[in-house]
PyMOL Python script that loads the backbone (N, CA, C, O; Angstrom):
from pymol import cmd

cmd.read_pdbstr("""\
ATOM      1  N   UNK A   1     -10.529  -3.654  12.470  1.00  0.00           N
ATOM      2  CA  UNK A   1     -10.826  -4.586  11.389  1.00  0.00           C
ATOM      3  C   UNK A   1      -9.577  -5.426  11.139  1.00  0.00           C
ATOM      4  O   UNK A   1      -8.527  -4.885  10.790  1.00  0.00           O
ATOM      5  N   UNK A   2      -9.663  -6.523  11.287  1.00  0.00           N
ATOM      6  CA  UNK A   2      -8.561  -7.627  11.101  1.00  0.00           C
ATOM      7  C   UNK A   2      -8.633  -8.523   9.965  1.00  0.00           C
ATOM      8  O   UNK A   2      -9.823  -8.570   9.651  1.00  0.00           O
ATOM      9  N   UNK A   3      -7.904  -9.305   9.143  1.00  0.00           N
ATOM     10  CA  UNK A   3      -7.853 -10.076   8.506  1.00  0.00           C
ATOM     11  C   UNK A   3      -7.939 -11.589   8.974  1.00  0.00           C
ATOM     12  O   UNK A   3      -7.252 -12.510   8.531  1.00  0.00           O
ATOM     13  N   UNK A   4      -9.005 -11.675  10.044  1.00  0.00           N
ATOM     14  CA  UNK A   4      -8.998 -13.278  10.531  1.00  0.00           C
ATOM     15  C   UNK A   4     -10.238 -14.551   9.866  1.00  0.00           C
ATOM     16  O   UNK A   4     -10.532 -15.720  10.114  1.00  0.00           O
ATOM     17  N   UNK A   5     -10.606 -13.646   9.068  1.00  0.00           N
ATOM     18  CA  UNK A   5     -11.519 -14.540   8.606  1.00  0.00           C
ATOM     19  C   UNK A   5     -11.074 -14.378   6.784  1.00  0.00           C
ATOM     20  O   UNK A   5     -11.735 -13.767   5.945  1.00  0.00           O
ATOM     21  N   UNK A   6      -9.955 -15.025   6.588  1.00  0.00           N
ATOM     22  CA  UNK A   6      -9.423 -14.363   5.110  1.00  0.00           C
ATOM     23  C   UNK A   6     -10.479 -14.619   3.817  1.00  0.00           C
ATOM     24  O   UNK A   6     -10.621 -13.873   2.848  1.00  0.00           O
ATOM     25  N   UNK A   7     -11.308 -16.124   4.135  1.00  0.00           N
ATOM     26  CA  UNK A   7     -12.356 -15.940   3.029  1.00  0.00           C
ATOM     27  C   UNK A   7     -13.347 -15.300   2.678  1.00  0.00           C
ATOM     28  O   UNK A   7     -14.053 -15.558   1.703  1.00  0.00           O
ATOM     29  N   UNK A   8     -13.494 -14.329   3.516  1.00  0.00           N
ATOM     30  CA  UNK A   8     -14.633 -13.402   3.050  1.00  0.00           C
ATOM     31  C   UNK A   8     -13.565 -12.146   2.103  1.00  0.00           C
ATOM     32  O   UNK A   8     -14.126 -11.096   1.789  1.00  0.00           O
ATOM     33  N   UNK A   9     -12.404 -12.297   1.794  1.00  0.00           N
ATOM     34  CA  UNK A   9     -11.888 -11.756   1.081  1.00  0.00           C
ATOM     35  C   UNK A   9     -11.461 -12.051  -0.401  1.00  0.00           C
ATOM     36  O   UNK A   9     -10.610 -11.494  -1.094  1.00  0.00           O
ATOM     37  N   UNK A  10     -12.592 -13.446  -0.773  1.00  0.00           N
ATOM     38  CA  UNK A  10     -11.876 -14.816  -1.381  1.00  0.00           C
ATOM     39  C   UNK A  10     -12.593 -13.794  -3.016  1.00  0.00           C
ATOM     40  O   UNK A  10     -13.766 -13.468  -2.836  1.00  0.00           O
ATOM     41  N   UNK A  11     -12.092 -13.406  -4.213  1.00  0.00           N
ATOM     42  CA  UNK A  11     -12.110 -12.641  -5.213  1.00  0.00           C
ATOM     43  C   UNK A  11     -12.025 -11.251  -5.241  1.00  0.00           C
ATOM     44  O   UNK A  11     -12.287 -10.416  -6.106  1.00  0.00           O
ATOM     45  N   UNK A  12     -11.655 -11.197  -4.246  1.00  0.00           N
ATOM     46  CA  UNK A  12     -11.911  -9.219  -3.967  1.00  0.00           C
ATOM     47  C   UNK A  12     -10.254  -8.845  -4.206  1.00  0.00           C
ATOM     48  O   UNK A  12      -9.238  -9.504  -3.983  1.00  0.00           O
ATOM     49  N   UNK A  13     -10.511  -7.211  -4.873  1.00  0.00           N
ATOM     50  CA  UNK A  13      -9.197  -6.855  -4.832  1.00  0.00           C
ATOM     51  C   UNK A  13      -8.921  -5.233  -4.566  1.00  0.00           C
ATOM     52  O   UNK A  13      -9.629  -4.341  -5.033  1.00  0.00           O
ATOM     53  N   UNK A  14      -8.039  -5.077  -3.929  1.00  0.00           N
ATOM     54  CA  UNK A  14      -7.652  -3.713  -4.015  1.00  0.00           C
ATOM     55  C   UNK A  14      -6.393  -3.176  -4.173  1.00  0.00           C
ATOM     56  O   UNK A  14      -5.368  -3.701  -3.737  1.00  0.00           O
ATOM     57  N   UNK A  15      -6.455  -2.017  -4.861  1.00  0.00           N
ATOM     58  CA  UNK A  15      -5.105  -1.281  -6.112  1.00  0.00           C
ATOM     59  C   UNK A  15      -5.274  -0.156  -5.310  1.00  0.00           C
ATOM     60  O   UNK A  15      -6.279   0.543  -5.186  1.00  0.00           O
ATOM     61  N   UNK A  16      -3.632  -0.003  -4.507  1.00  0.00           N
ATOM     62  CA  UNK A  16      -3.975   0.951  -4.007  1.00  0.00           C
ATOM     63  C   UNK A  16      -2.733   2.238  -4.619  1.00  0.00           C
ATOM     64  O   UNK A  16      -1.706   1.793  -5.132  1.00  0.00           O
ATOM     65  N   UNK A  17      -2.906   3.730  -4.526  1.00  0.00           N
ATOM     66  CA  UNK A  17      -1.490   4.360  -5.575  1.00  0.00           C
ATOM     67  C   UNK A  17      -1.021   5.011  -4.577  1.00  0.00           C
ATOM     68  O   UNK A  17      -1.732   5.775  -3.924  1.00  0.00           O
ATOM     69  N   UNK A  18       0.148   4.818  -4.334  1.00  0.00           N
ATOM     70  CA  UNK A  18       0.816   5.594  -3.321  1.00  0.00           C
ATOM     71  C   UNK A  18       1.512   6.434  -3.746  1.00  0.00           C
ATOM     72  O   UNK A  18       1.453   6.480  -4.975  1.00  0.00           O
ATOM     73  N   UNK A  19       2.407   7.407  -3.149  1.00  0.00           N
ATOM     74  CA  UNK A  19       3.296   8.542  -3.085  1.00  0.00           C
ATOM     75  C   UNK A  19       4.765   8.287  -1.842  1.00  0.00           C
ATOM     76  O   UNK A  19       4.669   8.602  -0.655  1.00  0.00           O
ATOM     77  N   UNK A  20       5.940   7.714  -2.421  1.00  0.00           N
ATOM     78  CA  UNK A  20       7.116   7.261  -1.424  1.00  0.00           C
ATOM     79  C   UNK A  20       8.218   8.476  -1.541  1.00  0.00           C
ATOM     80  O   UNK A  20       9.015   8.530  -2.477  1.00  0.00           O
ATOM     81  N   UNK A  21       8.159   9.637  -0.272  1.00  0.00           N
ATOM     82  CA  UNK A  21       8.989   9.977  -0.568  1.00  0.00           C
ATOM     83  C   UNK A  21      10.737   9.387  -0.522  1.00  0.00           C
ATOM     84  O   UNK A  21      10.921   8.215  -0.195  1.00  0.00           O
ATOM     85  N   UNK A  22      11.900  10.245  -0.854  1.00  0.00           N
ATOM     86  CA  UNK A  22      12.877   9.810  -1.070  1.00  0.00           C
ATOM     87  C   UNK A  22      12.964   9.270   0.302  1.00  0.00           C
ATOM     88  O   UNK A  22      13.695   8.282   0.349  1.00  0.00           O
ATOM     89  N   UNK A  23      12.522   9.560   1.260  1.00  0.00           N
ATOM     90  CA  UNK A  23      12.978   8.891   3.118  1.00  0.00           C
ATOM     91  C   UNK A  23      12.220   7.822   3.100  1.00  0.00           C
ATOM     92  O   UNK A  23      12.392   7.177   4.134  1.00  0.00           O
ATOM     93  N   UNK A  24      11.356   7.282   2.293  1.00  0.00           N
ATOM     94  CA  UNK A  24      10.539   6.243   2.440  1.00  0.00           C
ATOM     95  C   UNK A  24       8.820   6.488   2.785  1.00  0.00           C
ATOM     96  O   UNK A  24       8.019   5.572   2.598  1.00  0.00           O
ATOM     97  N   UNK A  25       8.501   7.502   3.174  1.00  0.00           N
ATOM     98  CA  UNK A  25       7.201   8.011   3.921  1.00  0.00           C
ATOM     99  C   UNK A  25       5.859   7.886   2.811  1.00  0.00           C
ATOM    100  O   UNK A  25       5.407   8.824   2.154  1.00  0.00           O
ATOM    101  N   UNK A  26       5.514   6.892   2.802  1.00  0.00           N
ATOM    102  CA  UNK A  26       4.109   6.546   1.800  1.00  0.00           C
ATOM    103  C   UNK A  26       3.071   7.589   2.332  1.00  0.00           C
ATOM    104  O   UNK A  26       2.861   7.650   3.544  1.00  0.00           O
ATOM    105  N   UNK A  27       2.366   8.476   1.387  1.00  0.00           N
ATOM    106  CA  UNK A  27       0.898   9.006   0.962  1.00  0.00           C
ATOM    107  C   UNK A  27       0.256   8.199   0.445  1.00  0.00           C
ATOM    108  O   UNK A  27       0.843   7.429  -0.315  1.00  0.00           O
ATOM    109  N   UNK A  28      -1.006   8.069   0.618  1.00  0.00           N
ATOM    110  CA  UNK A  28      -1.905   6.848  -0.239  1.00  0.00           C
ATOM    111  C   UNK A  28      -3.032   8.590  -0.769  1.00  0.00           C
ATOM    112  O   UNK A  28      -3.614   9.615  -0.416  1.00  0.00           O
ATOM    113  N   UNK A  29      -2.549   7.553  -1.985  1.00  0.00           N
ATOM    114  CA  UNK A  29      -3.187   9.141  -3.042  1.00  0.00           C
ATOM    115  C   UNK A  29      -4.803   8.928  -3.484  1.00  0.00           C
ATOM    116  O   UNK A  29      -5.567   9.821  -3.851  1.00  0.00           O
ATOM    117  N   UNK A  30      -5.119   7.419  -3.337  1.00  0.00           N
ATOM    118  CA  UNK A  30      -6.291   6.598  -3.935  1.00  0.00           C
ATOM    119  C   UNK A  30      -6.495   5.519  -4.038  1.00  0.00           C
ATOM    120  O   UNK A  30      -5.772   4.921  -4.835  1.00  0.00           O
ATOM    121  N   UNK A  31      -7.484   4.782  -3.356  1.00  0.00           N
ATOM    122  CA  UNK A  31      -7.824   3.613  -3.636  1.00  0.00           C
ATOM    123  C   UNK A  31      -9.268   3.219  -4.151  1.00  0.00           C
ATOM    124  O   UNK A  31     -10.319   3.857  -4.203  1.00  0.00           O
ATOM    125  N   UNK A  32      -8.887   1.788  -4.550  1.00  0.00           N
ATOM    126  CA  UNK A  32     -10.326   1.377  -5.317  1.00  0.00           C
ATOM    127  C   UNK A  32     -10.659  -0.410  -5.236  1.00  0.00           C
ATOM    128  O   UNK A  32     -10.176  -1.448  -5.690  1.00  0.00           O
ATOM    129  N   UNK A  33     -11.052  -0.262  -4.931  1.00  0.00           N
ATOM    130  CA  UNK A  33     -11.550  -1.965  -5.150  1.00  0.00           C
ATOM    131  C   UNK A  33     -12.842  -2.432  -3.924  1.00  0.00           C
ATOM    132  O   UNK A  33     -13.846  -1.781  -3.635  1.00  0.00           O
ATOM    133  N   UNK A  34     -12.441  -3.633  -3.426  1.00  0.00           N
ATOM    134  CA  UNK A  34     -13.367  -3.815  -1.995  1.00  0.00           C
ATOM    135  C   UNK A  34     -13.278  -2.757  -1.021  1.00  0.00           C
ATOM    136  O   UNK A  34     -12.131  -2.510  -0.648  1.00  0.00           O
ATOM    137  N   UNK A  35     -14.409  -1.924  -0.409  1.00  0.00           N
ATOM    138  CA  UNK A  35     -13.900  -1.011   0.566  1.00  0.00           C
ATOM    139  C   UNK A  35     -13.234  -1.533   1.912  1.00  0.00           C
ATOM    140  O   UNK A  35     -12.240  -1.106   2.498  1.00  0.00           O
ATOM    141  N   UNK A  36     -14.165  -2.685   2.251  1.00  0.00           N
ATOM    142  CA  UNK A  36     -13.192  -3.538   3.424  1.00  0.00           C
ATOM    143  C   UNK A  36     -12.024  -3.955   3.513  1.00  0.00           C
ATOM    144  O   UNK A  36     -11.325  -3.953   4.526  1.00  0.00           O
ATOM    145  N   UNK A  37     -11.616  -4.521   1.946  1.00  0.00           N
ATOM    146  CA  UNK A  37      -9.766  -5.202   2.116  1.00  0.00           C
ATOM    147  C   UNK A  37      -9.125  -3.695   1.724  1.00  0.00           C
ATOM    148  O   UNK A  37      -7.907  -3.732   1.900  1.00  0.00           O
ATOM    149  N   UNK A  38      -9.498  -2.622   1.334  1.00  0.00           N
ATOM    150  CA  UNK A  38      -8.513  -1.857   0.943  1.00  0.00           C
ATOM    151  C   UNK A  38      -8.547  -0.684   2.588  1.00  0.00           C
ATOM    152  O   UNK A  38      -7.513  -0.026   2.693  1.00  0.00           O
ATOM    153  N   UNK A  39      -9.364  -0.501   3.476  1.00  0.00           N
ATOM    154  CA  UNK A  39      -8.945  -0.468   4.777  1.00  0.00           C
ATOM    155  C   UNK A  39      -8.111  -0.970   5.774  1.00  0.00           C
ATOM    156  O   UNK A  39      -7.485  -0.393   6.663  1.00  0.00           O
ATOM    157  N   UNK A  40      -8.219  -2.222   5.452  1.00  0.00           N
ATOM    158  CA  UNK A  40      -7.331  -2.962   6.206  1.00  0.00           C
ATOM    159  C   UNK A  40      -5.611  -2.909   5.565  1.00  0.00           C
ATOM    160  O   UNK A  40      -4.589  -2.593   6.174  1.00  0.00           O
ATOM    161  N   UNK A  41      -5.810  -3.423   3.876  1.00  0.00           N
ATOM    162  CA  UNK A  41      -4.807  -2.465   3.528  1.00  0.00           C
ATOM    163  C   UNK A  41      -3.935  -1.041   3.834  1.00  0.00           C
ATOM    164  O   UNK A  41      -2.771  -0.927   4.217  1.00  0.00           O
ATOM    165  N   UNK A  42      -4.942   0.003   3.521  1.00  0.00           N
ATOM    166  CA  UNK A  42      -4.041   1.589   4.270  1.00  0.00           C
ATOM    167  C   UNK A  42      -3.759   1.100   5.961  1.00  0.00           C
ATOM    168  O   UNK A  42      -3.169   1.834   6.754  1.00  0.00           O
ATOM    169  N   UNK A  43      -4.024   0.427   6.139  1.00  0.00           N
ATOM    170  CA  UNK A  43      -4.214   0.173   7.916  1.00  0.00           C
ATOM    171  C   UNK A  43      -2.603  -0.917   7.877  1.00  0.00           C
ATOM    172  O   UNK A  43      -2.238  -1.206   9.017  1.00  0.00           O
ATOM    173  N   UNK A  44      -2.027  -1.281   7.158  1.00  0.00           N
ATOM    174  CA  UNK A  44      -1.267  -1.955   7.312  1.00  0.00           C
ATOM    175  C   UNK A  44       0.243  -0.910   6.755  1.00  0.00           C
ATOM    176  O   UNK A  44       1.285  -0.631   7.347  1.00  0.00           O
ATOM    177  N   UNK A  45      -0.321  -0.520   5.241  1.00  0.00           N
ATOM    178  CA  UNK A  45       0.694   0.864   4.724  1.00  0.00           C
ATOM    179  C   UNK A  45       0.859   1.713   6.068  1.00  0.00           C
ATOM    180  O   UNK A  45       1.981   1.644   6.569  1.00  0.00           O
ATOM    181  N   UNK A  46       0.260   2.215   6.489  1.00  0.00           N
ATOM    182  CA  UNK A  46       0.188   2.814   7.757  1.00  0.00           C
ATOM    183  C   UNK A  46       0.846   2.471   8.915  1.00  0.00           C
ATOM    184  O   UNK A  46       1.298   3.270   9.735  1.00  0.00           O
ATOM    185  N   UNK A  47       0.887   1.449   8.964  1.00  0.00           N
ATOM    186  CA  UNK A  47       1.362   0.702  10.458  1.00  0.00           C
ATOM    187  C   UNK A  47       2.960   0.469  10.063  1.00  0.00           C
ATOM    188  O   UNK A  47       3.788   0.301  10.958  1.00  0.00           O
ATOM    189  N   UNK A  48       3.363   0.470   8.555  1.00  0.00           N
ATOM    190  CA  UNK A  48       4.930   0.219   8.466  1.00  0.00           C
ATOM    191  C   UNK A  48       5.019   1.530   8.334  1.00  0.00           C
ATOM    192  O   UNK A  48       6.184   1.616   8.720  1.00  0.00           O
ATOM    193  N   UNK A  49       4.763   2.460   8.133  1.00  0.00           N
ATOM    194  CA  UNK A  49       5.322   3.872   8.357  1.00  0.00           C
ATOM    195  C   UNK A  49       6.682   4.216   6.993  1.00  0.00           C
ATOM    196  O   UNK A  49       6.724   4.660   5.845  1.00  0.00           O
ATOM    197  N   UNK A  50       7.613   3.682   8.021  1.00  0.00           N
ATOM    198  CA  UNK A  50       9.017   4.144   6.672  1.00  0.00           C
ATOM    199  C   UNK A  50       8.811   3.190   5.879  1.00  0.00           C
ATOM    200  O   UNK A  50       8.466   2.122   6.385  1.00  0.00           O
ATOM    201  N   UNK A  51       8.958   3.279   4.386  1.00  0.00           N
ATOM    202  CA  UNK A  51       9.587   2.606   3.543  1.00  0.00           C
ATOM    203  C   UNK A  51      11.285   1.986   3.668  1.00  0.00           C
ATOM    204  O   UNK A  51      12.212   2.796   3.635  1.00  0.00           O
ATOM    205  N   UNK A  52      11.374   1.486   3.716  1.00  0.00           N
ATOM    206  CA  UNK A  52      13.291   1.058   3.569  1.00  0.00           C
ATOM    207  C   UNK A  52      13.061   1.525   2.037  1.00  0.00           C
ATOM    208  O   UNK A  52      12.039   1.322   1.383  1.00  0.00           O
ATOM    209  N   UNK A  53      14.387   2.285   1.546  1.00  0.00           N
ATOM    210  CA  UNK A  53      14.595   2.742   0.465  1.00  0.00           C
ATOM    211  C   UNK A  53      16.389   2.521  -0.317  1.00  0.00           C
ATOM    212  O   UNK A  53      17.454   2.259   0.243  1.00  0.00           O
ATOM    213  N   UNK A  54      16.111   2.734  -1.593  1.00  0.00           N
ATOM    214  CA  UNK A  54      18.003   2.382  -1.958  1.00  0.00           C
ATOM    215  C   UNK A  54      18.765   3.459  -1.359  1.00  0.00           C
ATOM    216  O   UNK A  54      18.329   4.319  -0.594  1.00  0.00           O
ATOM    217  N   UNK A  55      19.440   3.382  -1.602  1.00  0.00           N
ATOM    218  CA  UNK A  55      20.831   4.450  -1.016  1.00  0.00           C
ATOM    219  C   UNK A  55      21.094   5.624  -1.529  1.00  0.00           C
ATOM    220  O   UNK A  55      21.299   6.677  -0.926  1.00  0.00           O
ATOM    221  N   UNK A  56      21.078   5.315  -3.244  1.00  0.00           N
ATOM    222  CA  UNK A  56      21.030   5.984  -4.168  1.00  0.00           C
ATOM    223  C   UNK A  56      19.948   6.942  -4.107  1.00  0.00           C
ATOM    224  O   UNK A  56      18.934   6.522  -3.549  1.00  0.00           O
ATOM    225  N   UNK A  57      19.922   7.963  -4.484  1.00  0.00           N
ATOM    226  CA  UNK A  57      18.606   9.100  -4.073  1.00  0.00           C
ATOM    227  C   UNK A  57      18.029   9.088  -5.825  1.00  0.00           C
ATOM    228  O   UNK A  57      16.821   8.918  -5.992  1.00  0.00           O
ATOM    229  N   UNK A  58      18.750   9.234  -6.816  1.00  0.00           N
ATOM    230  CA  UNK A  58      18.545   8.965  -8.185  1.00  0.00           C
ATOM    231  C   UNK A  58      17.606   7.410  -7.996  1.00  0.00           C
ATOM    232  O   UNK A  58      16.401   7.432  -8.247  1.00  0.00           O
ATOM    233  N   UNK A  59      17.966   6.719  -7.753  1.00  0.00           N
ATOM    234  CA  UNK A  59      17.149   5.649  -7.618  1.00  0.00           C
ATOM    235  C   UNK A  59      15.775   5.763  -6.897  1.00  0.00           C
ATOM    236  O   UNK A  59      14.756   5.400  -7.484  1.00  0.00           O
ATOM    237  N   UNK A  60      15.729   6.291  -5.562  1.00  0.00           N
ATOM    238  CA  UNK A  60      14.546   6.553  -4.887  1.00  0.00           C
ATOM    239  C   UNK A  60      13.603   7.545  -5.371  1.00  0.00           C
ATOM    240  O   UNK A  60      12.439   7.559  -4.970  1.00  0.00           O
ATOM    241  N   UNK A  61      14.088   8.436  -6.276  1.00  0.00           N
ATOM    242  CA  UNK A  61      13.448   9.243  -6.910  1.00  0.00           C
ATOM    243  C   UNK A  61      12.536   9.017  -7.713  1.00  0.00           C
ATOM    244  O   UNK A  61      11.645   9.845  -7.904  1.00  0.00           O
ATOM    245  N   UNK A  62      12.593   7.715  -8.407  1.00  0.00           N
ATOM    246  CA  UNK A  62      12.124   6.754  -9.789  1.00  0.00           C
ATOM    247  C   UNK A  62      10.869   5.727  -8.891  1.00  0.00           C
ATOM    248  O   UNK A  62       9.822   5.230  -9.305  1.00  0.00           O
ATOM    249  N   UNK A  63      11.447   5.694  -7.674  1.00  0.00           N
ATOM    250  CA  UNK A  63      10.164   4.865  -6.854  1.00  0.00           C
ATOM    251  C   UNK A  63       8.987   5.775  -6.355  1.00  0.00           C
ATOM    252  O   UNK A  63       8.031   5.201  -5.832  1.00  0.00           O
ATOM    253  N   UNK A  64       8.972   6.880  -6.447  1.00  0.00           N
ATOM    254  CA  UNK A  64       8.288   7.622  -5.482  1.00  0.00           C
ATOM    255  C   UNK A  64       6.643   7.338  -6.249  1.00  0.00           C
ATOM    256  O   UNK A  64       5.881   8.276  -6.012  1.00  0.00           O
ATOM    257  N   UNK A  65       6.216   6.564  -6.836  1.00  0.00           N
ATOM    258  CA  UNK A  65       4.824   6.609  -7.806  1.00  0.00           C
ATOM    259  C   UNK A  65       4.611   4.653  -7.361  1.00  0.00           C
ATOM    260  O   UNK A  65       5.348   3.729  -7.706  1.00  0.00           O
ATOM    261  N   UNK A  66       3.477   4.609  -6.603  1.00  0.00           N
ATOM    262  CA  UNK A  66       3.666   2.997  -6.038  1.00  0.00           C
ATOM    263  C   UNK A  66       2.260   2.624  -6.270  1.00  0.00           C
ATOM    264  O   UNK A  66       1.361   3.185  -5.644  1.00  0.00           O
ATOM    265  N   UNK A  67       1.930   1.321  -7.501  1.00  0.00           N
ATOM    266  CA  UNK A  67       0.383   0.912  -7.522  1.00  0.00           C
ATOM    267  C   UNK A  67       0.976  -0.575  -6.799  1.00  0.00           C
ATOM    268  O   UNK A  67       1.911  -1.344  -7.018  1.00  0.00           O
ATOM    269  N   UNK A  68      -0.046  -0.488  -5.909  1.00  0.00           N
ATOM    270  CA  UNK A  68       0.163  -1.793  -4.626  1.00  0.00           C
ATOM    271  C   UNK A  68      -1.271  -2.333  -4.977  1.00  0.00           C
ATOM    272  O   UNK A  68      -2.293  -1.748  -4.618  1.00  0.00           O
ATOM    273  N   UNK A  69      -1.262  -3.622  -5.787  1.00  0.00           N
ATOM    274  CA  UNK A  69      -2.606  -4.684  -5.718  1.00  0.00           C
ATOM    275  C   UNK A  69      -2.480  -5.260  -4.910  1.00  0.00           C
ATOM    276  O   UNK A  69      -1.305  -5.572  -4.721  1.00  0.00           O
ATOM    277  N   UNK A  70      -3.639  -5.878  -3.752  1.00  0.00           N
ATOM    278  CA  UNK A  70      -3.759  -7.118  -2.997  1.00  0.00           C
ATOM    279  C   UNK A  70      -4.821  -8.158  -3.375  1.00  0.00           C
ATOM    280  O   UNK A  70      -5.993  -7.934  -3.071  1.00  0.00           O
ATOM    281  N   UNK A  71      -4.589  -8.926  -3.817  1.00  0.00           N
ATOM    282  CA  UNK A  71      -6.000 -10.049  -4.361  1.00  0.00           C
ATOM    283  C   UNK A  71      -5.964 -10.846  -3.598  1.00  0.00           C
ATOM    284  O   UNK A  71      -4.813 -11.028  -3.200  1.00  0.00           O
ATOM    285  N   UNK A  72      -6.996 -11.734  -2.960  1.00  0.00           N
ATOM    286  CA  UNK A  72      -7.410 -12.661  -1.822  1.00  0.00           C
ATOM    287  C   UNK A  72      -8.120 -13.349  -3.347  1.00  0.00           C
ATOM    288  O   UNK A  72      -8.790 -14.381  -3.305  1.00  0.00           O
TER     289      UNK A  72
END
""", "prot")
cmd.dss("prot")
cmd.show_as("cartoon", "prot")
cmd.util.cbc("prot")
cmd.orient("prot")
């Protein structure tokens, strides 16, 4: 499933909640919105794998809770 036809995505949205650990490694805990854009979504979370994260571990600690909207 690809994003090549972007207007059939044209009001749709999906919120997706992730889980980053301190190494960067996203869990997708739940999603909700269009079932089609939020596939292609985890399909993209997925495909970057690591997060790049701060340096600071106190800092990465505070990120680990991630609501990711995409609206078309």
């Amino acid at each position: 499933m690809a994003l090549n036809q972007p207007e059939q995505f044209k009001g749709k949205t999906c919120t997706l909640h992730l889980n980053i650990s301190e190494e960067g490694k996203a869990t997708i805990i739940r999603s909700n919105g269009n079932e089609k854009l939020c596939k292609i979504t985890e399909k993209v979370v997925k495909t970057i794998g690591v997060f790049p994260m701060p340096a600071d571990k106190q800092v990465a600690k505070k990120l680990n809770k991630v609501k990711l909207v995409v609206t078309q």
